[in-house]
MDAnalysis code that builds the backbone (N, CA, C; Angstrom):
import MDAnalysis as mda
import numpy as np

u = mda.Universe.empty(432, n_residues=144, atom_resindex=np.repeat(np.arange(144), 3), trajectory=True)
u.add_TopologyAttr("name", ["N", "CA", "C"] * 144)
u.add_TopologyAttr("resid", np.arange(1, 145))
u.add_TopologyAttr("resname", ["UNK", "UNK", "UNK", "UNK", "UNK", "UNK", "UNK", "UNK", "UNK", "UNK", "UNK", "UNK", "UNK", "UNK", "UNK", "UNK", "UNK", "UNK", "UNK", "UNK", "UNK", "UNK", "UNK", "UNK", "UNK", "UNK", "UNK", "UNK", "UNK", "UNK", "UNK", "UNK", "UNK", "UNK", "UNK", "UNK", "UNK", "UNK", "UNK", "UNK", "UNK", "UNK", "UNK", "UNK", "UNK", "UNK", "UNK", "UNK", "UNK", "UNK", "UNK", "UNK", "UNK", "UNK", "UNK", "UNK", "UNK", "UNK", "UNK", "UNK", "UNK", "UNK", "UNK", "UNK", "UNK", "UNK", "UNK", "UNK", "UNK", "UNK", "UNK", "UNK", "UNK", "UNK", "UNK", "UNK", "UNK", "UNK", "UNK", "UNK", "UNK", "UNK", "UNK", "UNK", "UNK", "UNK", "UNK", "UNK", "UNK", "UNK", "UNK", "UNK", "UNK", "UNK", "UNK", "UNK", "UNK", "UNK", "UNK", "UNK", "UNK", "UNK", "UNK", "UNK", "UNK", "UNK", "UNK", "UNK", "UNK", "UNK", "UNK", "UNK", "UNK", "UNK", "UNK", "UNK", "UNK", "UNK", "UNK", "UNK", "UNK", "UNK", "UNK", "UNK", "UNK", "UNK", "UNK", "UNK", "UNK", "UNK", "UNK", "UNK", "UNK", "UNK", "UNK", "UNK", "UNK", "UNK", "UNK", "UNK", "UNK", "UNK", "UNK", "UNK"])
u.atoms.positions = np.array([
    [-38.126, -44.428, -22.039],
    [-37.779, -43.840, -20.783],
    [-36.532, -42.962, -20.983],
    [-36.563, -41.915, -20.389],
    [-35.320, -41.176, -20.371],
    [-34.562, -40.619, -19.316],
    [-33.560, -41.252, -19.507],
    [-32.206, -41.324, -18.879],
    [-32.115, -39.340, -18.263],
    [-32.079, -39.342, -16.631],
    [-31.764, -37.856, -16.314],
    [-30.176, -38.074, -15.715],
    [-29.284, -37.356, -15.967],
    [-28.180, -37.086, -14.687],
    [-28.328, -37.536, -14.017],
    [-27.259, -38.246, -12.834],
    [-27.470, -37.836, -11.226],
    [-26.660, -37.232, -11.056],
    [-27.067, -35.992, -10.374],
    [-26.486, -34.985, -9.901],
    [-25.932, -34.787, -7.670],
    [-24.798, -35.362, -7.999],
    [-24.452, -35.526, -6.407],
    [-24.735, -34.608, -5.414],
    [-25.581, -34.650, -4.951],
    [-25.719, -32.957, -3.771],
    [-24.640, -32.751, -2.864],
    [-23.794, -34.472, -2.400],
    [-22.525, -33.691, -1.331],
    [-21.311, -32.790, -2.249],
    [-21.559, -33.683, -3.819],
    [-20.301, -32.627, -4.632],
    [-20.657, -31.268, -4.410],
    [-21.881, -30.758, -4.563],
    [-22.113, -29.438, -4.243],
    [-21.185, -28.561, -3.331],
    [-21.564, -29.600, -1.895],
    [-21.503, -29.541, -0.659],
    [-19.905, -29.031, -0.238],
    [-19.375, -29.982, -0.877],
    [-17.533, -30.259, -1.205],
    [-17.277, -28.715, -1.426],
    [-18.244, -28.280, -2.665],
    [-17.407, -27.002, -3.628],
    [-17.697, -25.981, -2.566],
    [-18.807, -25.762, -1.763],
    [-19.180, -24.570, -0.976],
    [-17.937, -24.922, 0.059],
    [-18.127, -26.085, 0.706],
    [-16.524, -26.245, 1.863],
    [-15.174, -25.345, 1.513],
    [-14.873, -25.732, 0.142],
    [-13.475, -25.863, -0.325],
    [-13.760, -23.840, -0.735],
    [-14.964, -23.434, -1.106],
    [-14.967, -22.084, -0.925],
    [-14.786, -21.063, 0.372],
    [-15.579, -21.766, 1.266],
    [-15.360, -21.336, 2.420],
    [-14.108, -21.121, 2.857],
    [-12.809, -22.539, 2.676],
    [-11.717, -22.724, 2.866],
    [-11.056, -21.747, 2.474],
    [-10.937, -21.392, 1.478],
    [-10.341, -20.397, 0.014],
    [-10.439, -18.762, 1.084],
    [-11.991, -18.442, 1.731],
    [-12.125, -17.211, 1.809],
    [-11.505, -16.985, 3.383],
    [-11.513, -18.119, 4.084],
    [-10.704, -18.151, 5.633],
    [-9.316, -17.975, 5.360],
    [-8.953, -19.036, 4.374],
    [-7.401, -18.624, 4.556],
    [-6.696, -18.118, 3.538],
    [-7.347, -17.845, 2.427],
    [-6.440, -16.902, 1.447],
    [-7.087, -15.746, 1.064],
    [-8.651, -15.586, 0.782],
    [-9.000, -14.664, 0.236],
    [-9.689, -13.412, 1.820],
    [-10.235, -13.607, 2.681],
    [-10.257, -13.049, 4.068],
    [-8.844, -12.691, 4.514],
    [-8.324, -13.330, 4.774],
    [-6.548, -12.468, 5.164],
    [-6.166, -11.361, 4.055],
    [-6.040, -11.886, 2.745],
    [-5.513, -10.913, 1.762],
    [-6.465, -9.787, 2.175],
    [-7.979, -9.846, 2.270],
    [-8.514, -8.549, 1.985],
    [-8.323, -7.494, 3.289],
    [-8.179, -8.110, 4.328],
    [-7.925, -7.048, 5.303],
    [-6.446, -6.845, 5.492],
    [-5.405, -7.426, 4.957],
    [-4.214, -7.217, 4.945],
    [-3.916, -5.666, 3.615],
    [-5.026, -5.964, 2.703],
    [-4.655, -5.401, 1.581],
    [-5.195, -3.700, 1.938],
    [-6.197, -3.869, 3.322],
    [-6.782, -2.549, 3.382],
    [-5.750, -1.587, 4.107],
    [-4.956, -2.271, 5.390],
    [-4.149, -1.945, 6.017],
    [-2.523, -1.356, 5.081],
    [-2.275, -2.396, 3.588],
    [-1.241, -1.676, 3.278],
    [-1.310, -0.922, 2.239],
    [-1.706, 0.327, 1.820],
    [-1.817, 1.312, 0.803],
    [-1.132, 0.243, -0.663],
    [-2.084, 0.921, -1.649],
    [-1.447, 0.671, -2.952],
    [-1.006, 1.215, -2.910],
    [0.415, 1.400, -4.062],
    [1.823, 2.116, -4.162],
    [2.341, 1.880, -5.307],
    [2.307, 2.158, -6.550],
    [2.978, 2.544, -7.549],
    [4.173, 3.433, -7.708],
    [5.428, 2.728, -7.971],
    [6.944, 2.890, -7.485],
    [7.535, 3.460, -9.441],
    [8.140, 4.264, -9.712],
    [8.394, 4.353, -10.936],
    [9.407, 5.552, -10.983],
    [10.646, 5.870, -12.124],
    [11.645, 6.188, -12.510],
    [11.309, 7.021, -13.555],
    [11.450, 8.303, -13.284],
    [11.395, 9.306, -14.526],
    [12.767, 9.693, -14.847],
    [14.041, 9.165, -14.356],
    [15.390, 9.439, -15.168],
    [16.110, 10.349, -13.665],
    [15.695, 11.210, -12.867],
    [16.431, 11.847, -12.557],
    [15.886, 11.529, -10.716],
    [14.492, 10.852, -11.164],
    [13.894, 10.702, -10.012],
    [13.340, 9.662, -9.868],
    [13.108, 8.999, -8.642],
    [11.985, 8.203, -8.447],
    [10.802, 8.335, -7.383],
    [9.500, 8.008, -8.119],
    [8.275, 8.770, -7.764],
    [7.475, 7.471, -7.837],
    [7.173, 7.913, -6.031],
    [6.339, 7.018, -5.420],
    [4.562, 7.278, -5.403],
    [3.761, 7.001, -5.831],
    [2.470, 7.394, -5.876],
    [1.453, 6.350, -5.393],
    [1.195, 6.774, -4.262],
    [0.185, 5.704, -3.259],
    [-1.397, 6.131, -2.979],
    [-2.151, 5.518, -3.075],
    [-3.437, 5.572, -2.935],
    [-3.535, 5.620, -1.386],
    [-3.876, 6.504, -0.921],
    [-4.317, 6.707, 0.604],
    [-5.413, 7.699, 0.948],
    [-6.543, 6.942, 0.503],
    [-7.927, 8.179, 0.916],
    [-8.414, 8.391, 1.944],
    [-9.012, 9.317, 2.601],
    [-9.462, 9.638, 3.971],
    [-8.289, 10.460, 4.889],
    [-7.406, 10.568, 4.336],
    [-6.263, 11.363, 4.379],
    [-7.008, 13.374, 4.893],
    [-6.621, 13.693, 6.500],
    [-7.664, 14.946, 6.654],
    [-6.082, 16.111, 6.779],
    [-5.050, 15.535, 6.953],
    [-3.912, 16.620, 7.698],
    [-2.824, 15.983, 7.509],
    [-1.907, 17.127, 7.276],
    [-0.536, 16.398, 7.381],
    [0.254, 15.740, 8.558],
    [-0.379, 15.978, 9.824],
    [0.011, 14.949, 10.959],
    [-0.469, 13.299, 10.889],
    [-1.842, 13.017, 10.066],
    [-1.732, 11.638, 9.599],
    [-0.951, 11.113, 8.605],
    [-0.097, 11.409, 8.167],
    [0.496, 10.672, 7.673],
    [2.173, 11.040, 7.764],
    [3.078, 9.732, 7.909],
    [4.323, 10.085, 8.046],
    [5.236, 9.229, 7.160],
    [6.359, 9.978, 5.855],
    [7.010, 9.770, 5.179],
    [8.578, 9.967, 6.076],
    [9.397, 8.538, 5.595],
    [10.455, 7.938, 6.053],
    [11.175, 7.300, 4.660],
    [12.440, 7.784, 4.774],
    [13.408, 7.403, 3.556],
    [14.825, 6.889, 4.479],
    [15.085, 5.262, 4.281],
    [16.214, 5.241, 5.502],
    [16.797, 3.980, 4.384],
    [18.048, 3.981, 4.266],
    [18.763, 2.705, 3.667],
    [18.075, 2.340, 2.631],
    [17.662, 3.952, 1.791],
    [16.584, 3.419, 0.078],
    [15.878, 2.255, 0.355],
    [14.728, 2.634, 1.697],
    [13.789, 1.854, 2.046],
    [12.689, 3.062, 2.253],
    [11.497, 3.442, 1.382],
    [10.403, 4.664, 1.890],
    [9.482, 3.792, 2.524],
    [9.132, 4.093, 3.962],
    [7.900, 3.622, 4.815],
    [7.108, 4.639, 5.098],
    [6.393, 4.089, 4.431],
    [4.663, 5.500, 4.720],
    [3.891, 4.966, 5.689],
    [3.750, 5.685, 6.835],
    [2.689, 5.139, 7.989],
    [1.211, 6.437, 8.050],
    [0.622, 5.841, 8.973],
    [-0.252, 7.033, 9.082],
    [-1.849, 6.620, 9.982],
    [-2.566, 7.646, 9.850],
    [-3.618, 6.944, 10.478],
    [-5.101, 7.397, 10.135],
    [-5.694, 6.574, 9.373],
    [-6.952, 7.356, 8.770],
    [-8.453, 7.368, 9.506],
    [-8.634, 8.100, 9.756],
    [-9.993, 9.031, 10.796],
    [-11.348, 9.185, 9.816],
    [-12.364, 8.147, 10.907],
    [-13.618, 8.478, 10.115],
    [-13.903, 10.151, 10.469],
    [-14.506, 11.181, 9.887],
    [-15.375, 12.463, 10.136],
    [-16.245, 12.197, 11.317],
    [-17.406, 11.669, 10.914],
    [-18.224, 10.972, 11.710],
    [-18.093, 10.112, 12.871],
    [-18.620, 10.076, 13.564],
    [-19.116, 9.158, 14.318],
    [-20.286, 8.193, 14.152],
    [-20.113, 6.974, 13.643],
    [-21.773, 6.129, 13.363],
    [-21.473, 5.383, 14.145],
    [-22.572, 4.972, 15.002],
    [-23.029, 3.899, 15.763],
    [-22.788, 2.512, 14.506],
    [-22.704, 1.654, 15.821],
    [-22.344, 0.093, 14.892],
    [-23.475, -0.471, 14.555],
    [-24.705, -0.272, 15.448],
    [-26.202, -0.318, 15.032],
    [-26.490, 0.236, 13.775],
    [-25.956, 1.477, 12.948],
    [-26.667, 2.213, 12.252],
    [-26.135, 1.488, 11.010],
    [-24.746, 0.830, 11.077],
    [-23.831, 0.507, 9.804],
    [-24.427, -0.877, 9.079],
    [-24.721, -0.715, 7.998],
    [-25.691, -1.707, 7.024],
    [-24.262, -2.350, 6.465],
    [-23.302, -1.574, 6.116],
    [-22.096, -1.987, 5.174],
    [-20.636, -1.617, 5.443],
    [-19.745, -1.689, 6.025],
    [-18.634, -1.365, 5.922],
    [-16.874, -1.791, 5.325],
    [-17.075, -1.322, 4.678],
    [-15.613, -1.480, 3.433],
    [-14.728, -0.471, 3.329],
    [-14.821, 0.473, 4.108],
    [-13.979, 1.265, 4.021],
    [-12.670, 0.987, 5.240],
    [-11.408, 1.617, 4.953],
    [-10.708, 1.406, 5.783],
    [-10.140, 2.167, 6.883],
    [-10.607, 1.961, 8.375],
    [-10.037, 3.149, 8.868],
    [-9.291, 2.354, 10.372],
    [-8.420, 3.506, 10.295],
    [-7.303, 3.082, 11.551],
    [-5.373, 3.352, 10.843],
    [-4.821, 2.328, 11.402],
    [-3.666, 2.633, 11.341],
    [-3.154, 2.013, 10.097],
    [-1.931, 2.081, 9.319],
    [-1.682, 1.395, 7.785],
    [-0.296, 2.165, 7.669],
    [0.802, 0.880, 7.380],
    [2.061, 0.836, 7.594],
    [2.291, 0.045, 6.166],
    [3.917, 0.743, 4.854],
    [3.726, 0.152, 4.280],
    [5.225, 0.826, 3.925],
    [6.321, -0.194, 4.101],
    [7.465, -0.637, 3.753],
    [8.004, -1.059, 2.073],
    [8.699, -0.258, 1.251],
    [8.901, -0.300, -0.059],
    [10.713, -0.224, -0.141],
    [11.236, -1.347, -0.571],
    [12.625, -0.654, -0.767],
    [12.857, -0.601, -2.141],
    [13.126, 0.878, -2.509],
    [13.426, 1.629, -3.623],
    [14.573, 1.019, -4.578],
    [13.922, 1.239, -5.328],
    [14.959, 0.449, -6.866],
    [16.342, 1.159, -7.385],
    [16.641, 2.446, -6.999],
    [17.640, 2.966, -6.548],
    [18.040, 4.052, -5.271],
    [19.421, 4.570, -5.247],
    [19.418, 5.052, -4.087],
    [19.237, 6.801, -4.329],
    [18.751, 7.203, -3.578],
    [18.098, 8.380, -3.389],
    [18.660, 9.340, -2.795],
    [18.762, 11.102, -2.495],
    [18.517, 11.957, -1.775],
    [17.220, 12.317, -0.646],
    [17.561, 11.731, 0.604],
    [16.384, 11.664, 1.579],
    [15.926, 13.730, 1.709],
    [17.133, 14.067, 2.141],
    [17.141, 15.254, 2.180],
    [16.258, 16.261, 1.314],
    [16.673, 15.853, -0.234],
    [16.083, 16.877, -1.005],
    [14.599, 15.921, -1.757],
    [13.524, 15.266, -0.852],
    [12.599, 14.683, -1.488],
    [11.131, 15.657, -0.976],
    [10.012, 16.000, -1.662],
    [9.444, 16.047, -1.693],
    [8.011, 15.254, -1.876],
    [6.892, 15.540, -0.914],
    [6.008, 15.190, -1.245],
    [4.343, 15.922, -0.973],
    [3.140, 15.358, -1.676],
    [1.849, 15.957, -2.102],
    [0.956, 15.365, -2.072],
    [-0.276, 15.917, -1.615],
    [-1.530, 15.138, -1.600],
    [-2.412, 15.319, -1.734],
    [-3.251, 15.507, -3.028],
    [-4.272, 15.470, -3.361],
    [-5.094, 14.330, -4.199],
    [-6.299, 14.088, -4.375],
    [-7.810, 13.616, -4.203],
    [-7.264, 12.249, -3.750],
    [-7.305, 11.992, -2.700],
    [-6.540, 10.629, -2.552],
    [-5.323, 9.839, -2.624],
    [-4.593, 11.006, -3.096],
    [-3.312, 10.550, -3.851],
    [-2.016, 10.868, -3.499],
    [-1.186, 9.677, -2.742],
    [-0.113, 10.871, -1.980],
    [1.158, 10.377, -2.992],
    [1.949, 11.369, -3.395],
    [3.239, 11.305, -4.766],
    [4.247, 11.638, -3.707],
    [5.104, 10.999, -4.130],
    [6.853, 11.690, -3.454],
    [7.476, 11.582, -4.305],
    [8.248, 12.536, -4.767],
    [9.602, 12.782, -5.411],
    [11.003, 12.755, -4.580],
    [11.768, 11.710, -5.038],
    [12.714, 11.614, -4.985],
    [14.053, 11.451, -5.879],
    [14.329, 12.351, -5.587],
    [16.014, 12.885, -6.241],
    [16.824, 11.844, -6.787],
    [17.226, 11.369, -7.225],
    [18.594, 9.898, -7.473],
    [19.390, 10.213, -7.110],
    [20.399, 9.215, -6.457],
    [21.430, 9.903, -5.841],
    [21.896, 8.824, -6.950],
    [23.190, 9.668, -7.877],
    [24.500, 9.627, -8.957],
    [25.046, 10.357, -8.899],
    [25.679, 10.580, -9.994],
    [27.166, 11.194, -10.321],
    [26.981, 12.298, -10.081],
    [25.727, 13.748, -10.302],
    [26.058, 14.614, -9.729],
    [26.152, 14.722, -8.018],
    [26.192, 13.511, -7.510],
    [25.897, 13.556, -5.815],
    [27.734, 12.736, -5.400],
    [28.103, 12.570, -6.575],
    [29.343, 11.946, -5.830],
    [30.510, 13.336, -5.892],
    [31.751, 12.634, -5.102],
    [32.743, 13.833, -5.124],
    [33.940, 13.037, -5.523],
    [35.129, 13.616, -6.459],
    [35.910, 13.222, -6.432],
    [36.904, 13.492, -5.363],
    [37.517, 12.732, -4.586],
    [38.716, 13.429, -3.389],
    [39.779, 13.462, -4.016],
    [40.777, 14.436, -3.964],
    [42.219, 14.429, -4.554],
    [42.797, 13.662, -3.357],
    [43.906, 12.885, -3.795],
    [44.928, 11.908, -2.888],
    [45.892, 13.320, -2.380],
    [46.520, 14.199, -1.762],
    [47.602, 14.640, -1.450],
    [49.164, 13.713, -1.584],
    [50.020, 13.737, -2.411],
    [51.101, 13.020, -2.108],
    [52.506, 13.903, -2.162],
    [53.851, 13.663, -0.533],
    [54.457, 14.630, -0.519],
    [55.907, 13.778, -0.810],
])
């Protein structure tokens, strides 16, 4: 005679629960949290620092608004389907559209004034200036 497994069907049962659990409260929040805040790759070329964020669906420069306050850059904005589809017609939706707010404080301090920024295939870059030694002044003391 030969000996089979027993194989528990509620352990099954357990692992689908404890998945479910997983996608309610950690993996479901992260993903719609993650659609709302743009990726953002933050990085230092020596004289500057250059912010480069993934924000597609991007149609005009009135959706989107760049803010540099207390070497903190907040990119807001608001991304617009083209279309109009009925909710009947939609088989799948993963894309992200609506409003997306996303708060970064910068690894050094900056020129708000003299920053630039660009956007193409998806891709919005800002350059920003460093604020150092050529941005400081020495004051002479007067003494009489």
């Amino acid at each position: 005679m030969t000996l089979v497994p027993y194989d528990n069907p509620f352990r099954q049962l357990e692992g689908l629960r404890q998945n479910m659990n997983n996608l309610f409260n950690e993996g479901f929040f992260n993903y719609t949290q993650s659609l709302q805040n743009p990726r953002i790759d933050i990085y230092d070329s020596g004289n500057e620092v250059i912010a480069s964020c993934e924000i597609p669906g991007l149609e005009k420069k009135d959706d989107v608004r760049i803010e540099i306050r207390d070497d903190v850059l907040t990119i807001s904005g608001t991304i617009k389907r083209k279309q109009e589809i009925r909710e009947e017609q939609m088989h799948r939706k993963e894309r992200f559209i609506g409003r997306f707010q996303r708060s970064i404080r910068l690894p050094h301090s900056v020129v708000p004034d003299q920053a630039s920024a660009s956007y193409k295939n998806g891709i919005l870059e800002i350059q920003m200036p460093r604020a150092g030694a050529g941005n400081q002044r020495l004051i002479d003391v007067n003494f009489n």
